[in-house]
C-alpha positions as a printed Julia matrix, in Angstrom:
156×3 Matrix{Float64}:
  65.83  145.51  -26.26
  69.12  145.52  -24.43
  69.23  148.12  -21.01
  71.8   151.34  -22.48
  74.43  151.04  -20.28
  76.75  154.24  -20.0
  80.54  153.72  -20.17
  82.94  156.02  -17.46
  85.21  158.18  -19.28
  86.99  161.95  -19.31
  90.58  162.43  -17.5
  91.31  160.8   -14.51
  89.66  157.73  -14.84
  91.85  154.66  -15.43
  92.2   151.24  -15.93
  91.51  148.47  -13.31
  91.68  144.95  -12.45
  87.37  145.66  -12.47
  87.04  148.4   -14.95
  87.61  151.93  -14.62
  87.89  154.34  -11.86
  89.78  156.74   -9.69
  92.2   156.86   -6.5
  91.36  159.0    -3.54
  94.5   159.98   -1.86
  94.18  160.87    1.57
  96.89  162.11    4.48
  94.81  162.25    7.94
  96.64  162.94   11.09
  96.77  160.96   14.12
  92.95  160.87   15.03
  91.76  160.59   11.58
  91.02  164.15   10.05
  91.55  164.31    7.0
  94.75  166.97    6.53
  95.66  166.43    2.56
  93.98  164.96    0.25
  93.24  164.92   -3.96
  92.29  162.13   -6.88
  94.3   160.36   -8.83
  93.74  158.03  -12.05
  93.19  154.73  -10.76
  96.14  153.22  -12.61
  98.88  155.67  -11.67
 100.99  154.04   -9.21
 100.42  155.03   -5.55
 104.08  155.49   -4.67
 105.11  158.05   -7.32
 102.17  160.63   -5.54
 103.33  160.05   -1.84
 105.11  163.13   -2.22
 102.8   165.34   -3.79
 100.24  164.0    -0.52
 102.72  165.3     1.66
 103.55  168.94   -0.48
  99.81  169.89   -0.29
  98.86  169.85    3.36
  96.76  172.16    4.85
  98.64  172.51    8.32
 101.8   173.67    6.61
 103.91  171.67    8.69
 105.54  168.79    8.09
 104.47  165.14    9.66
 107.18  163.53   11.88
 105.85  159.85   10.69
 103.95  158.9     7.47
 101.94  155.07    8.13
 101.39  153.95    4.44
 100.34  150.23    3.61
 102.96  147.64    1.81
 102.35  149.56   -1.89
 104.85  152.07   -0.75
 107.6   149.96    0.72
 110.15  151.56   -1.89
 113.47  152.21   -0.72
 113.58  155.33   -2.83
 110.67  156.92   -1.46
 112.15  155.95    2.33
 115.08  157.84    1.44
 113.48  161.24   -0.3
 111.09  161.19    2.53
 114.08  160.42    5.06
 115.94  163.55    3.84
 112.69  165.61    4.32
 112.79  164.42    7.75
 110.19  162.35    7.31
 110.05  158.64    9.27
 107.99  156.76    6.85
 106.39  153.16    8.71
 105.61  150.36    6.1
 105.66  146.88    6.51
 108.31  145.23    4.05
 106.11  143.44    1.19
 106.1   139.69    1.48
 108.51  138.79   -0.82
 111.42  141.4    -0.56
 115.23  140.35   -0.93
 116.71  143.92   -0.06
 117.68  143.58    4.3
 114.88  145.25    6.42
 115.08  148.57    7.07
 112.65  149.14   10.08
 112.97  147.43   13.29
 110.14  146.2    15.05
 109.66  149.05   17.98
 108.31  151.48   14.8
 106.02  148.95   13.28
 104.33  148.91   16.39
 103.28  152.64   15.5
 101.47  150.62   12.41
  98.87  149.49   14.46
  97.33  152.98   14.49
  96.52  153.01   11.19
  93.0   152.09   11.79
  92.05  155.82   12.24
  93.36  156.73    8.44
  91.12  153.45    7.25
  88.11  154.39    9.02
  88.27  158.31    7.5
  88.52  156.25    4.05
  85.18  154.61    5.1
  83.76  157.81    6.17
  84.39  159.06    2.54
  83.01  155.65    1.16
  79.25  157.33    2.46
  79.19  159.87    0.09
  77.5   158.44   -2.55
  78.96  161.13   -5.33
  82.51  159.19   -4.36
  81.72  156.23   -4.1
  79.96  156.12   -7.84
  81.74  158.76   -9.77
  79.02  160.64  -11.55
  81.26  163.87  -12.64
  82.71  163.5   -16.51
  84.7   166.52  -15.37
  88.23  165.91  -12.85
  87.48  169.38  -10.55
  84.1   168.7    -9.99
  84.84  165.38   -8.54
  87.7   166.58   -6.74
  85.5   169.39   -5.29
  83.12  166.91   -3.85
  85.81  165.08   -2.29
  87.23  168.25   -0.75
  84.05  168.97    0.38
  83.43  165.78    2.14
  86.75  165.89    3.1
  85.08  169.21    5.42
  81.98  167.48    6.28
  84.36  164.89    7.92
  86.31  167.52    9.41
  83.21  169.63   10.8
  81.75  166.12   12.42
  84.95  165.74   14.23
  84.81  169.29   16.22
């Protein structure tokens, strides 16, 4: 008799190179805690939602600097966050044929990004994220708002 194996499904739950799943997206400020954050199908580009990460903050105000890994080294999204006033640090992807448009002195701000890595850990201990159980979007999201404030409360 073959184990029943159940198959993850209901909105927000996309394709992968391994399956199915979901994107956490996170903003954190400088010493990790987490400022803005909500879930995204897994196979909805990154890039096309750094905007909406920055729209729904918490604090209100804007951040002077956004680190982001190479996924987001768009020229388009430098220049819409540019005219928000908005200094967005990404390395230049490996293979890009466009001239560099960072110099070396902000990369160096890069290094930092440790602290947003190690909140993305934190969040990897909650077992409810880490295996989404919810069939339901808000429920998940809800969990990950609330350990979103568990993270928060730790840090104070």
């Amino acid at each position: 008799m073959a184990p029943f194996r159940l198959q993850k499904g209901g909105a927000e739950v996309g394709k992968t190179k391994k399956g199915k799943g979901t994107k956490l997206m996170l903003m954190t400020d400088g010493n990790g805690v987490p400022i803005s954050g909500f879930t995204i199908s897994a196979q909805v580009a990154e890039v096309t939602t750094i905007e909406t990460l920055v729209d729904i903050q918490v604090a209100g105000q804007k951040p002077e600097r956004l680190l982001y890994d190479k996924a987001a080294d768009a020229d388009w999204i430098r220049d819409t966050l540019q005219l928000r006033g908005i200094e967005q640090i990404t390395p230049h992807r490996k293979g890009r044929k466009k001239p560099s448009r960072q110099d070396g002195r902000s990369l160096r701000r890069y290094a930092s990004r440790w602290k947003v890595e190690r909140t993305i850990s934190w969040l990897g201990y909650q077992r409810r994220l880490l295996v989404r159980h919810e069939y339901y979007p808000h429920l998940f999201e809800g969990f990950f708002h609330l350990a979103c404030l568990m993270i928060c409360l730790n840090r104070f």
